[in-house]
C-alpha positions, 0 to 999 in steps of 0.5 A: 463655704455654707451659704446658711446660718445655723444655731451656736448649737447645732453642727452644719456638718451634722446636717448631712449624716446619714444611717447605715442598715440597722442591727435589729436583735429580734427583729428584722426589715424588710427583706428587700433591704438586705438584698439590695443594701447598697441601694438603699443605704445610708439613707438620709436624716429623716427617713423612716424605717419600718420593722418587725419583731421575730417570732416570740417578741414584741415591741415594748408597747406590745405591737409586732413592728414600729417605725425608727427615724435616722436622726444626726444621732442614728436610728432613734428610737432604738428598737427595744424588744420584750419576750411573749408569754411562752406557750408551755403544754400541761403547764403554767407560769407565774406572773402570768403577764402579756409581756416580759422586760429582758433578765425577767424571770417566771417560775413554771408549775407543771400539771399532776403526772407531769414534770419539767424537763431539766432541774430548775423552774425558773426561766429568763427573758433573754434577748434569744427568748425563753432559756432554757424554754420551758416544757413539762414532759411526762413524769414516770417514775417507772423502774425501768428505762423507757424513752419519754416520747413513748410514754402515757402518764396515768394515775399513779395507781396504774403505774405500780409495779404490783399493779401492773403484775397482777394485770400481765406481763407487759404494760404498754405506755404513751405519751398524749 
């Protein structure tokens, strides 16, 4: 028997729901939680718990980590992640913004003696991050085969085969 008065729209049986460990995608708590999880969980309405974004993400107000509250409903509010700006080396990206909401996507440019690696310019915000990440690699063009991470990329003029004939035999070439 309840020995209180509630509200018509408020369930006495509610009152006691508590929250289990949060799932938090792209994020995580502090890791003494995990360890000891049947200690400290279910926590009771009204706790709060701090977490923190991985490494690439923020919350949707651009910070590190927040706070969830256990309500009657769960953890509130949900942990909402947005992707960083990725970091991309001989290379730029448009719109160049502090953050990007999940499916938004950007076109990368790479710099002059540069390409992108793989087809597509485009890339998504995806609840893993960048994909696929976005990186310019050395730009070739060489007629013969050699391994990308060995290569220098120099003006076009120095790169032809005619050139290169007239100086020696071989042409050595690496990657900066």
């Amino acid at each position: 028997m309840l020995d209180k008065c509630f509200p018509l729209n408020m369930n006495p049986f509610l009152l006691d729901k508590t929250c289990s460990l949060p799932n938090i995608e792209n994020g995580r708590i502090a890791p003494y939680y995990y360890s000891f999880q049947d200690y400290y969980f279910p926590m009771k309405r009204n706790a709060k718990l701090s977490y923190s974004c991985l490494a690439g993400y923020t919350t949707e107000s651009g910070s590190q980590g927040a706070r969830i509250n256990c309500t009657t409903r769960g953890w509130a509010p949900a942990p909402r992640f947005v992707c960083t700006p990725p970091e991309i080396d001989k290379g730029d990206f448009l719109p160049n913004k502090s953050k990007y909401e999940f499916d938004e996507t950007i076109r990368v440019v790479c710099h002059p003696g540069y390409m992108l690696e793989g087809r597509d310019n485009t890339f998504k915000c995806t609840k893993y991050g960048w994909l696929p990440y976005p990186k310019c690699i050395c730009n070739l063009c060489l007629p013969f085969s050699i391994r990308p991470e060995t290569v220098t990329c120099f003006p076009r003029w120095l790169s032809h085969p005619l050139l290169t004939d007239l100086w020696a035999t071989r042409v050595v070439y690496k990657c900066k």
